[in-house]
N, C-alpha and C positions, 0 to 999 in steps of 0.2 A: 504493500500500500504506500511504504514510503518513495518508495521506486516509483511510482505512477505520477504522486504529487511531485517530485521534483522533475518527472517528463513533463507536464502539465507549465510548470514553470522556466522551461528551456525557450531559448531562443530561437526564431525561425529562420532558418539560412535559404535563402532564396538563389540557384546559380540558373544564371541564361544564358544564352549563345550571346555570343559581342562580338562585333567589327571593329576592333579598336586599332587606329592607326596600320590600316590595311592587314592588320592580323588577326585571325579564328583567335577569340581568348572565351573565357568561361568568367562572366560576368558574377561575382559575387553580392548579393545584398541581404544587410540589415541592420538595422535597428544599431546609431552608434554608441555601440558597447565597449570601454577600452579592454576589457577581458579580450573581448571577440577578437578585437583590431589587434592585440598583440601576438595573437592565437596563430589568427590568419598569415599575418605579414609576416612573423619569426618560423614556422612550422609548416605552413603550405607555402612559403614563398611569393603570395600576391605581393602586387603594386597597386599602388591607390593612385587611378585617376581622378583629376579634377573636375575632366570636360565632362567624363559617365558619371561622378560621384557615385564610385561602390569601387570595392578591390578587384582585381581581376589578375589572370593568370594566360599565359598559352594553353589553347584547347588541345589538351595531349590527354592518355588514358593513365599516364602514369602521374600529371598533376590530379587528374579526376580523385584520384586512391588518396594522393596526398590530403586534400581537402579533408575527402571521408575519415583520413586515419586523425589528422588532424583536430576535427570537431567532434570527434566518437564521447557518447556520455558529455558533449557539453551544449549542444546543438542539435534540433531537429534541422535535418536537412529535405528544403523542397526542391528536388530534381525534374520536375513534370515539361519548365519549358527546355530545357538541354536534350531532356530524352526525344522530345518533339522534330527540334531541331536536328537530332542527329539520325533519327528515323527518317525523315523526307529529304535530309542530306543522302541519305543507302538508298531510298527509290529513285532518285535521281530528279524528285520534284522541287518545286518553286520555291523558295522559303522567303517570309519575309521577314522575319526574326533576325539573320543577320543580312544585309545589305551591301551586295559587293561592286565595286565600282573600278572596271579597269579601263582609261579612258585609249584609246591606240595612240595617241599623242606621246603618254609617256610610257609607254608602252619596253621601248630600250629602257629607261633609267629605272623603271622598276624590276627588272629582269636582273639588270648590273647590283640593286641591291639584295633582292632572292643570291644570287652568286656569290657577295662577298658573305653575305652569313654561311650558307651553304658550306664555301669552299675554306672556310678560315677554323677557329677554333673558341669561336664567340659561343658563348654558354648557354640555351634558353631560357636565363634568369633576363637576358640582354637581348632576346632575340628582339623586341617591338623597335628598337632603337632606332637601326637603321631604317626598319620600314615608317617609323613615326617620323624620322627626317624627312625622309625621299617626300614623303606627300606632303610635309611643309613648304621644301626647297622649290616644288612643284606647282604650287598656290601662288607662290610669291616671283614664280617664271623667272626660277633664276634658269644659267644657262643650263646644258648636258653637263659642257666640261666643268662648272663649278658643281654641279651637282655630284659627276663622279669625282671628285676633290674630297669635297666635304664627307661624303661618304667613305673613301679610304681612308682618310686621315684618322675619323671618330672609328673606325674598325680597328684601328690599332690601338687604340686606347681598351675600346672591349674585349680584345682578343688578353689583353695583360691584366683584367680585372678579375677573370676566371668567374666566381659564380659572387662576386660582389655584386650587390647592384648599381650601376650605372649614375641614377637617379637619384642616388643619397649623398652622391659626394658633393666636398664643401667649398669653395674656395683655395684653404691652404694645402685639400688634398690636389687639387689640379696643379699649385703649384708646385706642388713636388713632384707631380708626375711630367712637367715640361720642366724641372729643370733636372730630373731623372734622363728627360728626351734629350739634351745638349748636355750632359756630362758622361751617359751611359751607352746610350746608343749613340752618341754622335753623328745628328742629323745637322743640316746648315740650318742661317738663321731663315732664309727666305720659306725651309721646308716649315719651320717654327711657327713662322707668320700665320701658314695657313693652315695649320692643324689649331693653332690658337685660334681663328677665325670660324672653324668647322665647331671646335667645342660651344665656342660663343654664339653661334649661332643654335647648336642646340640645348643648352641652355637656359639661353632669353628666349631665343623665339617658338624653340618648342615645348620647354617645362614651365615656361613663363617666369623665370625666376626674376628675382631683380638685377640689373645691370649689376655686376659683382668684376664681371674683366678688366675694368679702369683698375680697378686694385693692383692687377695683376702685372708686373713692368712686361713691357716689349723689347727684345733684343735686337740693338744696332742693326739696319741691313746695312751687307758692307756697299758701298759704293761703284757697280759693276759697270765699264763701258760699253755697250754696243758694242760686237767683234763685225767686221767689215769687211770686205773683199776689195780691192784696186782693180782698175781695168782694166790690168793686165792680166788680173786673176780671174775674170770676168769673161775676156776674150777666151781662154783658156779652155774655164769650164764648158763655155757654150758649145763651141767647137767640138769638145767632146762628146756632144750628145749627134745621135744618127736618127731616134727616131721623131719625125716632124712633129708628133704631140708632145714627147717631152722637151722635145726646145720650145713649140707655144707658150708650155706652162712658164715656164721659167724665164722666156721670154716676157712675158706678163707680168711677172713677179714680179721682174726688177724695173721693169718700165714705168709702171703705175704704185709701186710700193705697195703691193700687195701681204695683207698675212696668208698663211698658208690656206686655211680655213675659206678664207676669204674668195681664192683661186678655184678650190676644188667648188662651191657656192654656184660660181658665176655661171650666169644663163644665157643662149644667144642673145637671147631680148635684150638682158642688159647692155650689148654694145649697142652705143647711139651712135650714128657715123656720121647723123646731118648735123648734130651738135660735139662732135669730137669728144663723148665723152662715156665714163662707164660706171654705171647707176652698181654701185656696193650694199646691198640691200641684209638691213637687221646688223649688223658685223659687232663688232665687240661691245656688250653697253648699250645690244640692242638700237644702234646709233645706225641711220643710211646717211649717205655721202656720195657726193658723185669726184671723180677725178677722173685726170686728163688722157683723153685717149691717143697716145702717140700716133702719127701719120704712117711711121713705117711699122709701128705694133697691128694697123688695120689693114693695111697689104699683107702682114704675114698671117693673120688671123683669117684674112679671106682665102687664101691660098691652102691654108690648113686645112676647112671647110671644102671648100671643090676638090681636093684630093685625094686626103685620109678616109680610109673606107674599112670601116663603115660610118659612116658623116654624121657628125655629132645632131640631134632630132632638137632635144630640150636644152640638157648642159652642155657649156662649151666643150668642157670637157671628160668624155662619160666615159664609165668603164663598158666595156667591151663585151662582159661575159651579165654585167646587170642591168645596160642603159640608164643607170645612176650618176648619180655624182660620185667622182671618184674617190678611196680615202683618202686621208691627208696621210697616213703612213705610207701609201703608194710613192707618193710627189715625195714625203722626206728621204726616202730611198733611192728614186728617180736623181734628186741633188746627190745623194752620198757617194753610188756610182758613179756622177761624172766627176765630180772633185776627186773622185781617187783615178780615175781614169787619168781626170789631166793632173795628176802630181799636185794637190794642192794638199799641203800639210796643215795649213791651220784650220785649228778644232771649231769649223763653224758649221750650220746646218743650214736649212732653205730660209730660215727667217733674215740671215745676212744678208738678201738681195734686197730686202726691207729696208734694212740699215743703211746700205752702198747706196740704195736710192736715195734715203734724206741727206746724206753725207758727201754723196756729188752734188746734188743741189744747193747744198750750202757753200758746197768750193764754186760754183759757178755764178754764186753773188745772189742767187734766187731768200726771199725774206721768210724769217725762219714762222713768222705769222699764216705765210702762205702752205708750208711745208705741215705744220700743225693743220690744217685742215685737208690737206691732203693724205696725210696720213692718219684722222678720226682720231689723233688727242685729245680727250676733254682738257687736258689743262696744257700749259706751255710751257712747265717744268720740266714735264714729260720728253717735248721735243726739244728742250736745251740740253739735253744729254749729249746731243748731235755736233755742236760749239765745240764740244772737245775733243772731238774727231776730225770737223771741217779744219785745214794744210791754210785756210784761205785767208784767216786771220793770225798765222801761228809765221808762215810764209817769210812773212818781212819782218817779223824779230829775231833781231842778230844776236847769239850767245856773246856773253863779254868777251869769251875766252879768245873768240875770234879780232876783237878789238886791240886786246893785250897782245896777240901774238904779231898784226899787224903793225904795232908800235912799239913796240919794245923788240929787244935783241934778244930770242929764247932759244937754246938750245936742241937739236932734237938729237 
C-alpha cells in the first residue's frame, strides 16, 4: 500500500519525438523539479534547450534505456507519443510529430556536416553541435566556404572534448583550450583567428550566450605580403600551358584580377563586349562588380568558344564530363602544373595572378582607388597591401650606400 501511495505521488515524464536543430532527439518533459533536472542531465545525459524548453537527448535505443534506467522508482514514464512516432516512422508513413526540412539549396553543406561527425571521433553527447551550427550558419546565408570553416574548426574542438558536453563550457575553459591550440598543437595565428571566430559564432549566435569573446585576447596576425609573379614569370607560365581552356582560365585571371572562385562562377552572359566589361556576380561578401574587359582577353575568349569542342553552353568554363562549372581545385592544379612545367620555384598558387594584376597596375601609375574597386575591397586597407609590392614608388629611392660609395674613396 505504501508502494502504490508513493507511485501515486511520482512524477510524470513525458518523452516525444523532436527535431531539434536538424536532429531525431527524444524530447523530455516535466514539471520543473530540481531532483528531476539533476537526474536527467547527470544520468541520462540530456541537454536542456531553451528554444523546446524541456531536456532532450539523441533519439538512439541505447539513450531510450538510459532514461528508463535513469528514472526507474523515481518517475512515471509516459512513452505513448515516441512509441507513435517510431511506429509510423517503421510503416514508412507521414509523421507530423517531428518535422523534417531538407531544403536542396543547402543540400552540400549539410551532407559536409552529417561527414564531419560521421567520419571524426565526436561523441553523441556533441553530436546536435554541428548540425545546430550548419542551420544557423544557413539562416544567416553565410557562404559554403565559411560554412565549411566554421564547421571544421568547432569539430576539433568536439573531437578533444570526448563525452564533455560542449554546451557547458565557460569562458576561461575556451581559453585554455586556444591557448592549448598555439602552444600544443601549434596551429598559426591566422588558423586561431578562425577557429576563435567558429567558436564565437556558436556560442553567441547559437547558444545565445552573452558576448563573452571580447574577454578573450586575439593573437597578432603577423603581417603577410601578397606573393606575386613578374612578367617574366608570367610569360613563362602561360606559355607552358597547351591546352586552349587552360590558358583562357588563367588568361582571365590575371587580366581582370580575378579570384579563383570567381573564374570557375563566370557565365557567357556575363561577358559584355558592347560595354567592355564582365559582370562578377555575388563574389566575396556576397558583393557584384563589374571590371574591365581586356580587348585582347575578348578575341581570345571568342576564339576559345568557336573552337574548343565541346563549346562551353552556360559557363565559360565547364567541365566536360558534368557541363558544370568547373572546381576551383581543377584550375589550382591546372596553375601548379604549368609553374612546374615552366620552372617556376616560388611557392605561389592561382590567387598570385590576382596579386601580379593589382601590382602591375600600380607600377603603371593606374590609382590605387580605382584598383580597390576592381578588385571588390570593401575597404582600402585591404588594397594598400599592394604599395609595398608596386617597384613604382620604391624605383627612385636611392640606398645611401650608393651615395657614400659615389663620394667617398671605399675600398673593394
Amino acid at each position: 500500500m505504501k508502494n502504490y501511495f508513493l507511485y501515486l505521488l511520482m512524477e510524470t515524464v513525458t518523452l516525444k519525438a523532436l527535431l531539434h536543430r536538424r536532429l531525431e532527439c527524444i524530447g523530455i518533459y516535466f514539471n520543473n523539479l530540481t531532483p528531476l533536472n539533476n537526474i536527467i542531465q547527470k544520468e541520462a545525459g540530456a541537454t536542456w534547450s531553451k528554444l523546446q524548453q524541456c531536456w532532450y537527448v539523441p533519439l538512439t535505443q541505447k539513450n531510450y534505456f538510459k532514461i528508463q534506467y535513469a528514472l526507474k522508482n523515481k518517475a512515471i514514464i509516459n512513452n505513448s507519443n515516441l512509441s507513435k512516432y517510431l511506429h509510423n516512422k517503421k510503416e514508412g508513413k507521414e509523421n507530423q510529430t517531428a518535422i523534417r526540412l531538407k531544403p536542396a539549396a543547402i543540400k552540400e553543406t549539410t551532407n559536409l556536416a552529417n561527414s564531419i561527425y560521421k567520419n571524426s571521433t565526436i561523441q553523441p553527447v556533441n553530436s546536435h553541435v554541428l548540425l545546430a551550427m550548419h542551420e544557423r550558419l544557413v539562416l544567416m546565408a553565410y557562404s559554403p566556404s565559411t560554412i565549411r570553416t566554421y564547421l571544421n574548426e568547432t569539430s576539433q574542438l568536439l573531437q578533444l572534448l570526448q563525452n564533455k558536453l560542449a554546451d557547458e563550457l565557460d569562458s576561461d575553459q575556451l581559453k585554455r583550450y586556444l591557448v592549448f591550440c598555439l602552444e600544443k598543437l601549434g596551429i598559426k595565428e591566422n588558423t586561431l583567428h578562425s577557429r576563435m571566430n567558429a567558436l564565437k559564432f556558436y556560442y553567441e549566435q547559437v547558444l545565445g550566450r552573452e558576448k563573452f569573446f571580447w574577454e578573450i585576447p586575439r593573437p597578432k596576425k603577423p603581417y603577410l605580403l601578397p606573393k606575386l609573379l613578374n612578367e617574366e614569370e608570367l610569360r613563362k607560365l602561360f606559355n607552358a600551358l597547351t591546352n586552349k581552356k587552360h590558358k583562357a582560365m588563367l588568361f582571365t585571371a590575371y587580366s581582370a584580377g580575378l579570384r579563383v572562385s570567381e573564374i570557375v562562377a563566370l557565365k557567357i552572359a556575363d561577358i559584355d563586349s558592347k560595354r567592355m566589361q564582365i559582370f562578377i556576380h555575388r563574389a566575396k561578401g556576397k558583393k557584384d562588380r563589374y571590371v574591365n574587359l581586356s580587348p585582347v582577353l575578348l578575341d581570345i575568349l571568342r576564339s576559345y568558344i568557336k573552337e574548343y569542342k565541346p563549346a562551353p553552353r552556360k559557363y565559360l568554363f565547364e567541365s566536360e564530363r558534368s557541363l558544370e562549372a568547373y572546381p576551383t581545385r581543377t584550375v589550382q592544379q591546372i596553375f601548379t602544373n604549368a609553374k612546374i612545367k615552366a620552372g617556376i620555384k616560388k611557392e605561389v598558387g592561382v590567387h598570385s595572378l590576382r596579386h601580379s594584376f593589382a601590382t602591375h597596375l600600380l607600377d603603371k601609375g593606374t590609382d590605387i582607388k580605382y584598383i580597390k574597386e576592381l578588385l571588390g575591397h570593401f575597404s582600402i586597407k585591404t588594397t594598400e597591401r599592394y604599395l609595398h609590392l608596386s617597384k613604382k614608388q620604391l624605383i627612385n629611392i636611392a640606398s645611401p650606400f650608393d651615395d657614400l660609395w659615389k663620394t667617398e674613396s671605399i675600398d673593394w
